[in-house]
N, C-alpha and C positions, 0 to 999 in steps of 0.2 A: 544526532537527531534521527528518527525512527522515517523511512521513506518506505510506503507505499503506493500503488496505484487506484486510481479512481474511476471507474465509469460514469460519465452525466450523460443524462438522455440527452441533451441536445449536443453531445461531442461524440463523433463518432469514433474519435481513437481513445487511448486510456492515458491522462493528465497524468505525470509524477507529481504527487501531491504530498506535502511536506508536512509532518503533523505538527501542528505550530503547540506550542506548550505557552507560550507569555503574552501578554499585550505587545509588547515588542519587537516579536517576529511576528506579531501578526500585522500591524504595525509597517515592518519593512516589507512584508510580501505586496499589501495593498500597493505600498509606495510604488515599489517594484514592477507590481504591473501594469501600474501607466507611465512606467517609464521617466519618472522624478526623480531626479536627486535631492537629495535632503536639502539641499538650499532651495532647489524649485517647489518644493513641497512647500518649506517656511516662507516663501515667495506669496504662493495661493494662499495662505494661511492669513498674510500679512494685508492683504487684500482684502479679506476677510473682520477686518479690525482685529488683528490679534498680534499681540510686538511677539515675537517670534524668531529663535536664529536657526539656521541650519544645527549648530551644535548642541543647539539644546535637543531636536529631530535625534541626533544622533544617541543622545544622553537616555531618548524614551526605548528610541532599540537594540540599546543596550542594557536594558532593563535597571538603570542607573536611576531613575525617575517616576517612584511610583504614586505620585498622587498630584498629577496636573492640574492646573486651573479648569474651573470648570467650562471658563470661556473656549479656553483655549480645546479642550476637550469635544463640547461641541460645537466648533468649526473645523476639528478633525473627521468626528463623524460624518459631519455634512459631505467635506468635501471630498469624501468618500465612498458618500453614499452608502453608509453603514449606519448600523446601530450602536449605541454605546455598549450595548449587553456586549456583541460582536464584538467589538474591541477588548471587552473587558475578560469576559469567558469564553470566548469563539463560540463556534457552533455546540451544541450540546447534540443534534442529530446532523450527521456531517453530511447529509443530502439536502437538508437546510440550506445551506451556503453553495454559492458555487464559487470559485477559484478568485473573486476578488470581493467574496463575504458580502454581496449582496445576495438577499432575502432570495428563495424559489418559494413560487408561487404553487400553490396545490390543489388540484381542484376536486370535487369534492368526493369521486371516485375511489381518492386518496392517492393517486397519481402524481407524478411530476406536472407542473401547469406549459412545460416546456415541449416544444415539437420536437422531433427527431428530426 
């Protein structure tokens, strides 16, 4: 997988940011970044009304599983606070996202909406 560096205006060092290619590593990054394991993930999920295993979590970042319920799909998004596009395409402008694919905001300047 292709690693380069990223600058976000509200980070003041530069993020190794992993250029994700699949739903499935994008997928595991989110997981990743709050620190879930695929069982705590299907945990939050199940919470959620969604029957859900940790091995099935596994089966989607592993790119084994390409066309999930759509329930289940959106209580991924939710509770990631992402979009299904996000999941599905990732960022199409990778200053779009920041590092756990939530939305940046822009203000109208055409700026980042974020402070330094």
């Amino acid at each position: 997988m292709l690693q380069c560096d990223v600058n976000y205006a509200s980070v003041s060092a530069a993020l190794p940011f992993a250029l994700m290619e699949t739903m499935g590593d994008r997928i595991r990054m989110l997981r990743k970044s709050r620190t879930l394991s695929q069982e705590a993930l299907a945990e939050k999920l199940r919470a959620r009304g969604v029957q859900i295993t940790g091995n099935a979590i596994s089966q989607w970042e592993r790119d084994e599983v390409h066309n999930p319920k759509l329930k289940t799909f959106l209580a991924l998004a939710a509770e990631f606070q992402t979009s299904m596009d996000y999941l599905v395409h990732g960022a199409s402008d990778p200053t779009a996202r920041d590092s756990a694919g939530k939305s940046r905001k822009r203000n109208p300047e055409g700026g980042s909406g974020n402070k330094a």
